[in-house]
DRENDO-1510 file (C-alpha; in Angstrom, 1 decimal, always signed):
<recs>
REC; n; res; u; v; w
REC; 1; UNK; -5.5; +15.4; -19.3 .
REC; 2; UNK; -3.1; +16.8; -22.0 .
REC; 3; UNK; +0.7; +16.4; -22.6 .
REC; 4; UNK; +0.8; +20.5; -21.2 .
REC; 5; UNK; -1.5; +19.9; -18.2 .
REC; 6; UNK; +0.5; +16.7; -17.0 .
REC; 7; UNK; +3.5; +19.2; -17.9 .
REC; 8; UNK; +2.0; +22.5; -15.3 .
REC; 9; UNK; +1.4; +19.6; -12.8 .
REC; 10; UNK; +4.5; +17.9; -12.4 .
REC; 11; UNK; +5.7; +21.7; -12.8 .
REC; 12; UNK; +4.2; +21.9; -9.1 .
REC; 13; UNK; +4.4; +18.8; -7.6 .
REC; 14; UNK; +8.2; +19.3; -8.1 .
REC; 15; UNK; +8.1; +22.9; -6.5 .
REC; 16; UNK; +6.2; +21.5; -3.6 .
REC; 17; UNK; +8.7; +18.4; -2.8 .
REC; 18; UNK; +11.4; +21.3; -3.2 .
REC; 19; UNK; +9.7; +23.6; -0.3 .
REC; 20; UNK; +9.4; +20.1; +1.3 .
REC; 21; UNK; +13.4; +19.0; +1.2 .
REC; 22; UNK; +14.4; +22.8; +2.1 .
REC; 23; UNK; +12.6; +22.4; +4.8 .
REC; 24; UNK; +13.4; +19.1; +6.6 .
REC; 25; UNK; +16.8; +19.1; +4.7 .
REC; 26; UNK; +18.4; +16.2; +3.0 .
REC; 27; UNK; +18.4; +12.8; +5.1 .
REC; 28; UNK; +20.4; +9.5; +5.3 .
REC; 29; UNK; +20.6; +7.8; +2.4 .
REC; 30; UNK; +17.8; +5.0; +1.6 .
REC; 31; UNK; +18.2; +1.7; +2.3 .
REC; 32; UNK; +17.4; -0.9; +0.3 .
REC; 33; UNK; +14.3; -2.0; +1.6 .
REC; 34; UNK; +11.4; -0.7; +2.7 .
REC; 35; UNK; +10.1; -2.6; +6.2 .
REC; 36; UNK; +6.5; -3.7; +6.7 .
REC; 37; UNK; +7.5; -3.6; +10.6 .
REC; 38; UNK; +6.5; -6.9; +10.8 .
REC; 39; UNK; +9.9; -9.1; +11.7 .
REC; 40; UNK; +8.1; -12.8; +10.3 .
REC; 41; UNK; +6.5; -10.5; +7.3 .
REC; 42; UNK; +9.8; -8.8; +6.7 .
REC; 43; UNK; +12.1; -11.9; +7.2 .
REC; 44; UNK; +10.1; -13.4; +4.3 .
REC; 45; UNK; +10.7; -10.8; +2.1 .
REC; 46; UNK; +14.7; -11.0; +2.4 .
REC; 47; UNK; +14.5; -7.5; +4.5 .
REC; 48; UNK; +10.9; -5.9; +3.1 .
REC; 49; UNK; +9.4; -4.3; +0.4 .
REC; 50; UNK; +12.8; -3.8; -2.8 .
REC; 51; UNK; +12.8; +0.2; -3.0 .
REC; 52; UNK; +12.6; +0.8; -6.6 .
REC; 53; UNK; +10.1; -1.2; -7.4 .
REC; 54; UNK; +5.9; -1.1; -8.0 .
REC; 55; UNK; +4.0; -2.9; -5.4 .
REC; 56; UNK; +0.1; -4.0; -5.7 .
REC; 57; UNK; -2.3; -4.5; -3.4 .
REC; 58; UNK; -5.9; -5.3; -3.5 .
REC; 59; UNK; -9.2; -5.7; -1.5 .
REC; 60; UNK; -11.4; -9.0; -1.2 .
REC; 61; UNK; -14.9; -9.5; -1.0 .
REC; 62; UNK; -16.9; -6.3; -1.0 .
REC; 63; UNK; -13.6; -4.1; -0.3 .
REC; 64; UNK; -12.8; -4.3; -3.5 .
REC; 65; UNK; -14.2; -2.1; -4.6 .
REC; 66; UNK; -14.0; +0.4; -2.3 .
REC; 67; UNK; -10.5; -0.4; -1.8 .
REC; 68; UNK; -10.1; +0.7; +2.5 .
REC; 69; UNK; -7.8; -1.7; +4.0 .
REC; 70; UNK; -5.5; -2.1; +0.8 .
REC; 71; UNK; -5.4; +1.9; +1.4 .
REC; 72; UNK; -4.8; +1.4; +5.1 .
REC; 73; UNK; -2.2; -1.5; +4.5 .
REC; 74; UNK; -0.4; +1.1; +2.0 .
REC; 75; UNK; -0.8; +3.9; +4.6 .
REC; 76; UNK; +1.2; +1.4; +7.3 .
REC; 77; UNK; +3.9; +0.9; +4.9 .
REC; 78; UNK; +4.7; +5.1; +4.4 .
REC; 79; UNK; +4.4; +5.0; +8.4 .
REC; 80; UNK; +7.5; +3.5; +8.8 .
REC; 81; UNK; +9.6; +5.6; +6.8 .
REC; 82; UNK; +10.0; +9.3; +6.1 .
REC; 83; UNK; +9.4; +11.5; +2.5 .
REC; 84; UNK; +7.3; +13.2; +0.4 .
REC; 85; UNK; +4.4; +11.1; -1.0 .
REC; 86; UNK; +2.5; +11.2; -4.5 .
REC; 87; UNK; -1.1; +10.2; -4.1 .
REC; 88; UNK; -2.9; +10.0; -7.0 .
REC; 89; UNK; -6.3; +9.5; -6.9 .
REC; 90; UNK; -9.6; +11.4; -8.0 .
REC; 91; UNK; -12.0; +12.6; -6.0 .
REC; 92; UNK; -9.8; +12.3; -2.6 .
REC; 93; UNK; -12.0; +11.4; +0.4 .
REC; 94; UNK; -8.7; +10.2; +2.6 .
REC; 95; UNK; -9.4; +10.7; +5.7 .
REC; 96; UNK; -6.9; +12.5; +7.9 .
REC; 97; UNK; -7.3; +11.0; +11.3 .
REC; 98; UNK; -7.2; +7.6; +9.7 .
REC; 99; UNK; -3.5; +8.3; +8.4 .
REC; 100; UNK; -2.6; +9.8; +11.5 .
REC; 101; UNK; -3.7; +6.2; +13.2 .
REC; 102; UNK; -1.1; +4.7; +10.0 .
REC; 103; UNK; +1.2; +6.5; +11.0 .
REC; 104; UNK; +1.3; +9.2; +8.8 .
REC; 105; UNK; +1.6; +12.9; +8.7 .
REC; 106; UNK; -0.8; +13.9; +6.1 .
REC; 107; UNK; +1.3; +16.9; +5.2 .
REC; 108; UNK; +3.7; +14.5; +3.7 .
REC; 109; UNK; +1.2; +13.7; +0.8 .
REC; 110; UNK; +1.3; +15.4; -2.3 .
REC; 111; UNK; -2.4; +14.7; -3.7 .
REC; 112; UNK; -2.9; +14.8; -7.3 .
REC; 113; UNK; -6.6; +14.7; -8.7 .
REC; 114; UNK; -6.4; +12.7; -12.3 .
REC; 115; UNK; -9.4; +11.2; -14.2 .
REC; 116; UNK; -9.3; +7.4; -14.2 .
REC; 117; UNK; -8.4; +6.9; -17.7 .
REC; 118; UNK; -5.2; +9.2; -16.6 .
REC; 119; UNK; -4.0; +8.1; -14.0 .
REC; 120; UNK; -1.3; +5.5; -15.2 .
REC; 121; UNK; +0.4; +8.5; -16.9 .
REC; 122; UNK; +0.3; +10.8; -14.2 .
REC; 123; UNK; +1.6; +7.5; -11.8 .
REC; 124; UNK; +4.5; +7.1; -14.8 .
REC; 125; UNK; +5.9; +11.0; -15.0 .
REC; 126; UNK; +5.8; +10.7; -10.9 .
REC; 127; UNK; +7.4; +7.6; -10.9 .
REC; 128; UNK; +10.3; +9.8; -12.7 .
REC; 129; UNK; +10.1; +12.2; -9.9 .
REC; 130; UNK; +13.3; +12.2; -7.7 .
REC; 131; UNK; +11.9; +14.4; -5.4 .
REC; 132; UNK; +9.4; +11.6; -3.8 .
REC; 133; UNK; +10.3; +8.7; -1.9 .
REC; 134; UNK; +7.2; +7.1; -3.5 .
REC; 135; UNK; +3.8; +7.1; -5.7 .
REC; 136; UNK; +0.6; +5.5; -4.6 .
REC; 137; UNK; -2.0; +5.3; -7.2 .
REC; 138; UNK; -5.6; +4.6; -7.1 .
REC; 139; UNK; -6.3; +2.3; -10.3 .
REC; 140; UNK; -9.5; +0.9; -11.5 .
REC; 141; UNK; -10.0; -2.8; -13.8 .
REC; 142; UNK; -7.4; -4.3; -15.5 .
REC; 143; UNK; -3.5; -3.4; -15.4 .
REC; 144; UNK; -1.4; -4.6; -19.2 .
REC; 145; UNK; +1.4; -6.1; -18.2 .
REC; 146; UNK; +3.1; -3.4; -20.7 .
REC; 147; UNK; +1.9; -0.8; -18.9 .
REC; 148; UNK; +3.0; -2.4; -15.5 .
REC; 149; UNK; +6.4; -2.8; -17.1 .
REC; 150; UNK; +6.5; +0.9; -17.9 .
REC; 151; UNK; +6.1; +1.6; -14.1 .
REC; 152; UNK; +8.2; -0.7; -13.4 .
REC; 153; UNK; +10.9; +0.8; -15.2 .
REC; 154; UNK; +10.1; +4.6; -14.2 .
REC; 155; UNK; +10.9; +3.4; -10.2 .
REC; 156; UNK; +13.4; +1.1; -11.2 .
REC; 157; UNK; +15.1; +4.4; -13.3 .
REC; 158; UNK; +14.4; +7.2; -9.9 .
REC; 159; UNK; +14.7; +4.7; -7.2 .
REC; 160; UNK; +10.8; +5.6; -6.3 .
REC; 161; UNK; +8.4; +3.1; -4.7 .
REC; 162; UNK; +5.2; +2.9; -6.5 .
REC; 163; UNK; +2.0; +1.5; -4.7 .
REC; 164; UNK; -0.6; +0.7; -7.0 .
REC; 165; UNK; -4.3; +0.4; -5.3 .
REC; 166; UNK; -6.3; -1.7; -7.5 .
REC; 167; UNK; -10.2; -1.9; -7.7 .
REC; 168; UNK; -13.0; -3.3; -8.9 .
REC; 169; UNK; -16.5; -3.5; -9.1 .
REC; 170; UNK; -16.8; -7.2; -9.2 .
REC; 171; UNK; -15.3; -9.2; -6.3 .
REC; 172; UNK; -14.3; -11.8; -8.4 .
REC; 173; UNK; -12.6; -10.3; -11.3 .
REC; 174; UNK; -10.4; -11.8; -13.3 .
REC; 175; UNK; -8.6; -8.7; -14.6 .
REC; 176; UNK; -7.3; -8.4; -11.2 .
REC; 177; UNK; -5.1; -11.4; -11.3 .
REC; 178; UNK; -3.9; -11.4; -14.7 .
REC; 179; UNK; -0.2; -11.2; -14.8 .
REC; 180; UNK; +1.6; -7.8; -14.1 .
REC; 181; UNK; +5.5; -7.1; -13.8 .
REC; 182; UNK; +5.0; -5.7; -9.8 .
REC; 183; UNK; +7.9; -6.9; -7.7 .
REC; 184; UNK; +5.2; -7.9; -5.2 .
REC; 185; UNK; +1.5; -8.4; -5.4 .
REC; 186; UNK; -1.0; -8.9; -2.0 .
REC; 187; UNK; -4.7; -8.9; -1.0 .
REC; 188; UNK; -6.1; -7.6; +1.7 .
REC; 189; UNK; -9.5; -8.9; +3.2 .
REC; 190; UNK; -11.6; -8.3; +7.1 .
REC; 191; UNK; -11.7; -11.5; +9.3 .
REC; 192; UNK; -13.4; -11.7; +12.5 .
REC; 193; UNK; -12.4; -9.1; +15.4 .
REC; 194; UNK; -9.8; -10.4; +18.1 .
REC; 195; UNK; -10.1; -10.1; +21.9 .
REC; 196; UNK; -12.2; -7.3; +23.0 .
REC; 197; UNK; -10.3; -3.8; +23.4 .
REC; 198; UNK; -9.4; -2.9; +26.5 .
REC; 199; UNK; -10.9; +0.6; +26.2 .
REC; 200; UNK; -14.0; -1.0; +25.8 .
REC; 201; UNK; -14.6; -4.1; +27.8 .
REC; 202; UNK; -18.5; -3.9; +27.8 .
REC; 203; UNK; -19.1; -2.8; +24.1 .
REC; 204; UNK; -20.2; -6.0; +22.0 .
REC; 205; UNK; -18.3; -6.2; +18.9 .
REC; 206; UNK; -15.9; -4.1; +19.5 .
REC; 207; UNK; -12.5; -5.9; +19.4 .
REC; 208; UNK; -9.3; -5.7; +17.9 .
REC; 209; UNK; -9.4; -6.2; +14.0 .
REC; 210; UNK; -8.2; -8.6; +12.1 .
REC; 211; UNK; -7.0; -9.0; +8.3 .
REC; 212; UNK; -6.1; -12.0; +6.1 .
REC; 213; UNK; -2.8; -10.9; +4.4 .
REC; 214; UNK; -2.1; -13.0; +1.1 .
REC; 215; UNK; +1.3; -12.2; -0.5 .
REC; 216; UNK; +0.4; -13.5; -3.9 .
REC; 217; UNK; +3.4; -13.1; -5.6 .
REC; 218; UNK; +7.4; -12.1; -4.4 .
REC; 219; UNK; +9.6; -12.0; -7.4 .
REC; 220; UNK; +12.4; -14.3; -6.4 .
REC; 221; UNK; +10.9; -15.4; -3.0 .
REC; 222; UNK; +7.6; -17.5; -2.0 .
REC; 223; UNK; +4.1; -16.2; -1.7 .
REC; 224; UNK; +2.6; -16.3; +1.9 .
REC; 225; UNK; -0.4; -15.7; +3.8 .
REC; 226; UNK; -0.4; -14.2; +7.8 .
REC; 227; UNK; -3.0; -12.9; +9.7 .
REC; 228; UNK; -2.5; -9.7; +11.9 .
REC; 229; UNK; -4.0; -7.8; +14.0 .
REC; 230; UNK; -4.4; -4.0; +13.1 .
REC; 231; UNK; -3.7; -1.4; +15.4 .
REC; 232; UNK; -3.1; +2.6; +16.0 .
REC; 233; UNK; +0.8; +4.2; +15.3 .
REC; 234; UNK; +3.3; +3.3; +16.5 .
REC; 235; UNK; +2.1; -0.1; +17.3 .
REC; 236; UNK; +0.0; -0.7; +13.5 .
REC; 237; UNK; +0.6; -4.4; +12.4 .
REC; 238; UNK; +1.4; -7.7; +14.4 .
REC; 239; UNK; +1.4; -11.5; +13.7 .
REC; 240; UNK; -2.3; -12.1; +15.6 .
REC; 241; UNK; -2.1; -14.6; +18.3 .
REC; 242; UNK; -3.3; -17.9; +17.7 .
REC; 243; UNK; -6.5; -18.9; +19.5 .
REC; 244; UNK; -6.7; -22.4; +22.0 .
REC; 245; UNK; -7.2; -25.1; +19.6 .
REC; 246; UNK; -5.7; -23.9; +16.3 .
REC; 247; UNK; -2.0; -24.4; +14.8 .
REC; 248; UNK; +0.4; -22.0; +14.5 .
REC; 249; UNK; +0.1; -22.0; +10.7 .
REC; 250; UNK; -3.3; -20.7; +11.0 .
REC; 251; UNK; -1.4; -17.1; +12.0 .
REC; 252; UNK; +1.5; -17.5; +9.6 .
REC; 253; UNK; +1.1; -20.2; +6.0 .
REC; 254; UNK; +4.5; -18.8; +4.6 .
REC; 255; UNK; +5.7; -22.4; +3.5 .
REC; 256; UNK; +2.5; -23.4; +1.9 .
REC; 257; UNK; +1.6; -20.2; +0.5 .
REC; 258; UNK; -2.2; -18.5; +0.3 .
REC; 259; UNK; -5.1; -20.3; +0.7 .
REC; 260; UNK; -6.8; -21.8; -2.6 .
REC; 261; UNK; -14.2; +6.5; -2.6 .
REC; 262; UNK; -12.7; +4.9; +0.3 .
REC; 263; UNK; -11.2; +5.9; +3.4 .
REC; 264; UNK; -8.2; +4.9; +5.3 .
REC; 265; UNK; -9.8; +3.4; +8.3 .
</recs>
């Protein structure tokens, strides 16, 4: 994409946020924290996610490639609070009803297609957007910590959330741990299903899901690990009970920190 084409684009994505604003009209001012909705989660972060800041989040196991429940996790987070949304992706198979189930109305997203090898820049100029209340970007293999530090400082100078969506095509790759200047970074991975959903007493399998949700790193705070149980708006995430037999701090390791085209679900 050229310096004139990023230039057109931003050129719309800025008249679109303005028909957006004139139409629901200038709100409350932002706090400074963005909740999870989750009162141990949020506790743990000193109030929830810093505004202003780039957040990362990736899959584990065979999602990390495909990237759904880091995409769903993100989707939660935009459910619980209101704005225009930059999703920058490429070739866009988000899937309606699933953000709907997040929480979201999908006419609050602004999706911008971008080749791969683009999509940092096009995450930077939007970062510089004051029209947005945040970015998501879909990123594939490995992140500089200079180019991090250049998002960083684009949400930090706008007071714009970014999300950053990394994947991979190897489960275990390294490039997705290297060091990166994100206020916060967190992986997302399946775990068993929960008690059986009510709607469906008789259907095997069929039960409320379950995620492990690593915090890997807080910048000034402790990483953590929780599992929750995921369910529809407005109900989304919750600390999953713990089962006869097991400890509390299999649900909820915040003192001793983590254990050792995609569709939002």
């Amino acid at each position: 994409m050229t310096g004139t084409e990023r230039t057109d684009l931003l050129a719309r994505l800025r008249a679109q946020i303005a028909r957006i604003e004139h139409g629901r009209g200038e709100g409350a001012s932002l706090s400074a924290f963005w909740p999870l909705g989750v009162p141990q989660v949020d506790r743990h972060l000193g109030g929830g996610l810093p505004r202003g800041t780039v957040h990362e989040v990736t899959g584990r196991g065979g999602d990390t490639a495909l990237a759904a429940l880091p995409a769903r996790f993100v989707a939660h987070i935009l459910g619980l609070a209101p704005g225009p949304v930059a999703w920058i992706g490429g070739g866009f198979d988000l899937y309606g009803p699933g953000l709907v189930r997040a929480g979201v109305d999908p006419g609050r997203l602004l999706c911008i297609a971008a080749e791969a090898g683009d999509r940092l820049a096009v995450c930077e100029d939007a970062l510089h957007s004051r029209g947005v209340v945040a970015v998501v970007a879909e990123l594939d293999g490995a992140l500089s910590l200079t180019a991090s530090r250049r998002l960083q400082l684009a949400a930090e100078a706008a007071g714009v959330t970014g999300f950053l969506i990394r994947r991979s095509s190897r489960p275990d790759d390294p490039a997705l741990l290297q060091p990166t200047a994100c206020a916060t970074r967190w992986r997302i991975g399946p775990l068993p299903s929960g008690a059986v959903l009510a709607a469906y007493p008789t259907v095997p399998g069929v039960g409320v899901a379950h995620w492990s949700v690593d915090l890997l790193r807080h910048r000034g705070g402790r990483p953590a690990s929780w599992i929750m149980e995921v369910g529809d708006a407005p109900h989304r995430l919750a600390l999953a009970a713990v089962p006869a037999g097991r400890t509390a701090a299999a649900a909820t390791r915040g003192a001793a920190g983590p254990a050792a085209g995609h569709a939002v679900a």
